[in-house]
SERO-4910 file (N, C-alpha, C, O; in steps of 0.05 Angstrom, whole numbers):
BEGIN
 pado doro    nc1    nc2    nc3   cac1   cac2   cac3    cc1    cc2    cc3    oc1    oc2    oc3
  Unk    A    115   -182    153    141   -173    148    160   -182    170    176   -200    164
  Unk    A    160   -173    194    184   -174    214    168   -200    228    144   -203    221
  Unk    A    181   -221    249    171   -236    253    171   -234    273    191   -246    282
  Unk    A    150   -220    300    156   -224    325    131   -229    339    108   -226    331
  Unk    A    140   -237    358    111   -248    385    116   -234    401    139   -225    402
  Unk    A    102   -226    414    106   -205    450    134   -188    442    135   -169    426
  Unk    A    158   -201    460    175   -185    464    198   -197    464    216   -185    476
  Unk    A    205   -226    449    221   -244    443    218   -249    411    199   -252    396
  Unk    A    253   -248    409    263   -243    379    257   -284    377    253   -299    396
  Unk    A    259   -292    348    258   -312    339    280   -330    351    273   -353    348
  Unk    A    299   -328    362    322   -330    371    316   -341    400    330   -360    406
  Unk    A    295   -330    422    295   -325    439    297   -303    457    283   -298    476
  Unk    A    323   -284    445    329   -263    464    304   -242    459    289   -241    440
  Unk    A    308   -221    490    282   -205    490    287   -180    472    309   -175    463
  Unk    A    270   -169    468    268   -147    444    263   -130    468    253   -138    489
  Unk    A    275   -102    462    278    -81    477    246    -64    465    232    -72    446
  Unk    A    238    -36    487    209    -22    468    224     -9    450    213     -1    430
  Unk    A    252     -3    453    257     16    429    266     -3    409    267      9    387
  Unk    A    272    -21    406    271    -45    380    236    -48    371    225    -44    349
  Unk    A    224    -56    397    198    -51    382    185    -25    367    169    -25    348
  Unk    A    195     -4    378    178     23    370    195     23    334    184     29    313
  Unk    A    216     18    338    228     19    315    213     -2    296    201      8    277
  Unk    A    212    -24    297    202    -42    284    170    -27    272    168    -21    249
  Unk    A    154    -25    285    135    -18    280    135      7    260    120      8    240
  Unk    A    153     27    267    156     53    251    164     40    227    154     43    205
  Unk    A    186     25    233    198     12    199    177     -1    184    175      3    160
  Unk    A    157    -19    200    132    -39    183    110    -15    165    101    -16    142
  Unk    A    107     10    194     87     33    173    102     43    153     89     47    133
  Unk    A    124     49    152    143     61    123    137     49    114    120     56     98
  Unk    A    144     21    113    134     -1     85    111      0     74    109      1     49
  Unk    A     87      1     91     72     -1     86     56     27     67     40     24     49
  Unk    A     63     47     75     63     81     61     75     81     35     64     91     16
  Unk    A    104     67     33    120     64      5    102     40    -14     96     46    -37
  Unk    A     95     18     -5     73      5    -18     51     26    -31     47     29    -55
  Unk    A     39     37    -12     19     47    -26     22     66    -44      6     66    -63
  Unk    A     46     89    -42     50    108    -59     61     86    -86     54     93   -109
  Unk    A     73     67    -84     80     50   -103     64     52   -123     70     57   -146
  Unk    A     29     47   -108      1     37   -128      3     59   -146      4     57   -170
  Unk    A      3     94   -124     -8    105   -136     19    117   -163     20    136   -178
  Unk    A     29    105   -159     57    116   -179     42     97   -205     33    107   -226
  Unk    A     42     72   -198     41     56   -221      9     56   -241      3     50   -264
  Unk    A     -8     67   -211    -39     74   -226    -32     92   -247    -41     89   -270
  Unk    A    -13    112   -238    -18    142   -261      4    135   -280     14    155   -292
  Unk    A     11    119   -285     32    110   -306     26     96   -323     37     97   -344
  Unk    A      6     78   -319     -7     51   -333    -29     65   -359    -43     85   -361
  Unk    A    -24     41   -377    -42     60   -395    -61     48   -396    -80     58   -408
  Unk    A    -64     21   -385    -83     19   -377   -101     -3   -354    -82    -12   -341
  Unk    A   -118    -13   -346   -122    -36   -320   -101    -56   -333    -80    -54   -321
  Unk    A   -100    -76   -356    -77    -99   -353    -52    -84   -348    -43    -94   -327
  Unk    A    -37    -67   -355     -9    -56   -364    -13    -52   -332      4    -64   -319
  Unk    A    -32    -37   -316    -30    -42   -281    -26    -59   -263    -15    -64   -242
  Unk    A    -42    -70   -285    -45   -100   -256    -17   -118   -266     -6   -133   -250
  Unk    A     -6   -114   -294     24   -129   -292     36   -113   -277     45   -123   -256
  Unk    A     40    -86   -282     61    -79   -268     65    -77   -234     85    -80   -221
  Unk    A     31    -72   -223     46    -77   -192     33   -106   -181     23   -108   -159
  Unk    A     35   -135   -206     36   -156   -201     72   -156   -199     81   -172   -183
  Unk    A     92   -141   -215    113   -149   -225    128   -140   -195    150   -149   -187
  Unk    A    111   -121   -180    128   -104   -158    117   -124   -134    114   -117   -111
  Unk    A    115   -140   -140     96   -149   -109     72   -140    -97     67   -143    -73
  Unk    A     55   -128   -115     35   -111    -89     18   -123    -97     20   -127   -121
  Unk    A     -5   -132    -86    -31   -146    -93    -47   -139    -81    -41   -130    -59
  Unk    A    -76   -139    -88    -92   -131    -80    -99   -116    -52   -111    -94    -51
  Unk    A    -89   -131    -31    -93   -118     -9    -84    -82     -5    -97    -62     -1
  Unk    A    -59    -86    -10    -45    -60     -4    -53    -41    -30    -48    -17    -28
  Unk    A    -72    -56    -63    -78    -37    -72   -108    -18    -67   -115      4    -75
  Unk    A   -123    -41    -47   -152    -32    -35   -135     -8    -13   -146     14    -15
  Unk    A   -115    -10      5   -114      5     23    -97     40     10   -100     62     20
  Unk    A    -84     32     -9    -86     57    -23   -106     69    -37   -106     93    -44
  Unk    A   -122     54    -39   -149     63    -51   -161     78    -37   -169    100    -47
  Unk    A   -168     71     -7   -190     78     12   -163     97     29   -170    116     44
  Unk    A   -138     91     25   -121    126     35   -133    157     24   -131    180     35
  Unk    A   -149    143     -9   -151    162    -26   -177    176    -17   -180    201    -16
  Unk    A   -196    155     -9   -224    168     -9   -232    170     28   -230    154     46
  Unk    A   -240    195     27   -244    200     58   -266    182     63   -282    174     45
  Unk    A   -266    176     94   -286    165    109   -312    165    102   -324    187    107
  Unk    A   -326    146     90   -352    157     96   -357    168     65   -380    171     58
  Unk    A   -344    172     52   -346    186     25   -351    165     11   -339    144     16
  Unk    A   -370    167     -9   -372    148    -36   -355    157    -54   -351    181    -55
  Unk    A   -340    139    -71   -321    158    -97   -319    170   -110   -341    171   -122
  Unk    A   -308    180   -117   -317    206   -138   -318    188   -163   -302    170   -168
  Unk    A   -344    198   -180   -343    187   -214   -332    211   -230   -337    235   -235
  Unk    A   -316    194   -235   -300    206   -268   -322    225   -285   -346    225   -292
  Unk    A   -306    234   -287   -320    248   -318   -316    242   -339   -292    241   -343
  Unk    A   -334    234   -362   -334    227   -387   -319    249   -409   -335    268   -408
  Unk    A   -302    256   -425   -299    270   -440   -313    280   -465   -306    265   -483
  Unk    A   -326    295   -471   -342    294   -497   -329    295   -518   -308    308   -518
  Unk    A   -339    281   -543   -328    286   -567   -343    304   -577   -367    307   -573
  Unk    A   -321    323   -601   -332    338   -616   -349    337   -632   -342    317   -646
  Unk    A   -376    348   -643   -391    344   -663   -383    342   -682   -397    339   -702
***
Protein backbone atom coordinates (compact mmCIF):
# COMPACT_ATOMS: atom_id res chain seq x y z
CA UNK A 1 0.00 0.00 0.00
CA UNK A 2 2.03 3.08 1.31
CA UNK A 3 5.51 3.12 -0.07
CA UNK A 4 8.14 3.61 2.45
CA UNK A 5 11.79 2.47 3.51
CA UNK A 6 13.15 3.31 7.06
CA UNK A 7 12.19 6.82 7.58
CA UNK A 8 12.46 8.63 4.17
CA UNK A 9 9.35 9.53 2.10
CA UNK A 10 9.80 8.62 -1.77
CA UNK A 11 10.73 12.15 -2.26
CA UNK A 12 13.60 12.03 0.01
CA UNK A 13 12.36 14.04 2.91
CA UNK A 14 12.37 12.29 6.43
CA UNK A 15 9.13 10.89 7.73
CA UNK A 16 8.36 11.93 11.22
CA UNK A 17 7.27 8.51 14.09
CA UNK A 18 4.03 10.16 14.15
CA UNK A 19 3.68 10.03 10.18
CA UNK A 20 4.90 6.56 10.69
CA UNK A 21 2.62 5.47 13.61
CA UNK A 22 -0.10 6.93 11.49
CA UNK A 23 0.77 5.15 8.44
CA UNK A 24 0.84 1.93 9.97
CA UNK A 25 -2.58 2.47 11.89
CA UNK A 26 -4.02 3.56 8.43
CA UNK A 27 -2.29 0.21 6.52
CA UNK A 28 -4.12 -2.06 9.67
CA UNK A 29 -7.60 -0.26 8.93
CA UNK A 30 -7.23 -1.32 5.45
CA UNK A 31 -6.33 -4.24 6.10
CA UNK A 32 -9.54 -5.03 8.88
CA UNK A 33 -11.98 -3.27 6.11
CA UNK A 34 -10.58 -5.92 3.54
CA UNK A 35 -11.34 -8.56 5.61
CA UNK A 36 -14.76 -7.62 6.91
CA UNK A 37 -15.23 -6.94 3.05
CA UNK A 38 -14.78 -11.12 2.61
CA UNK A 39 -16.92 -11.62 5.31
CA UNK A 40 -19.77 -9.26 3.95
CA UNK A 41 -19.48 -10.74 0.54
CA UNK A 42 -19.13 -14.58 1.94
CA UNK A 43 -22.70 -14.16 3.60
CA UNK A 44 -24.21 -12.53 0.61
CA UNK A 45 -23.06 -14.85 -2.18
CA UNK A 46 -25.28 -17.54 -3.12
CA UNK A 47 -22.86 -19.18 -3.98
CA UNK A 48 -18.57 -20.13 -4.32
CA UNK A 49 -18.64 -18.54 -8.21
CA UNK A 50 -21.23 -15.52 -7.42
CA UNK A 51 -18.08 -15.14 -4.40
CA UNK A 52 -15.28 -15.45 -5.97
CA UNK A 53 -16.79 -12.81 -8.81
CA UNK A 54 -17.78 -10.65 -6.45
CA UNK A 55 -14.65 -10.08 -4.18
CA UNK A 56 -12.61 -10.75 -7.62
CA UNK A 57 -14.80 -7.47 -8.68
CA UNK A 58 -13.69 -5.65 -5.22
CA UNK A 59 -10.04 -6.39 -5.47
CA UNK A 60 -9.53 -8.89 -2.78
CA UNK A 61 -7.80 -12.09 -3.66
CA UNK A 62 -6.90 -14.73 -2.11
CA UNK A 63 -4.51 -13.66 0.31
CA UNK A 64 -6.63 -11.25 2.39
CA UNK A 65 -9.47 -13.92 1.85
CA UNK A 66 -7.16 -16.80 3.73
CA UNK A 67 -6.46 -14.06 6.45
CA UNK A 68 -10.13 -13.45 7.08
CA UNK A 69 -10.53 -16.91 7.21
CA UNK A 70 -7.94 -17.81 9.88
CA UNK A 71 -9.34 -14.16 11.79
CA UNK A 72 -12.35 -16.57 11.97
CA UNK A 73 -10.88 -19.73 13.36
CA UNK A 74 -8.91 -19.52 16.67
CA UNK A 75 -5.33 -20.70 16.98
CA UNK A 76 -4.72 -24.01 16.94
CA UNK A 77 -8.40 -24.89 16.21
CA UNK A 78 -9.36 -27.15 13.28
CA UNK A 79 -12.71 -25.74 11.52
CA UNK A 80 -15.72 -26.21 12.38
CA UNK A 81 -17.77 -28.71 9.84
CA UNK A 82 -21.00 -27.55 8.77
CA UNK A 83 -23.87 -29.33 9.33
CA UNK A 84 -25.77 -31.11 6.76
CA UNK A 85 -29.51 -30.35 6.79
CA UNK A 86 -31.84 -33.30 6.65
CA UNK A 87 -34.53 -33.78 4.35
CA UNK A 88 -37.86 -34.78 5.23
CA UNK A 89 -39.09 -38.34 4.77
Amino acid sequence: MTAHVGTMSVDGTPISQADMARIEAEEKLHARQQRGAVRVVASAATDVDDARTLLAMLGLGPEIVSAARAELTPAGAAPAKRSRKRRAA
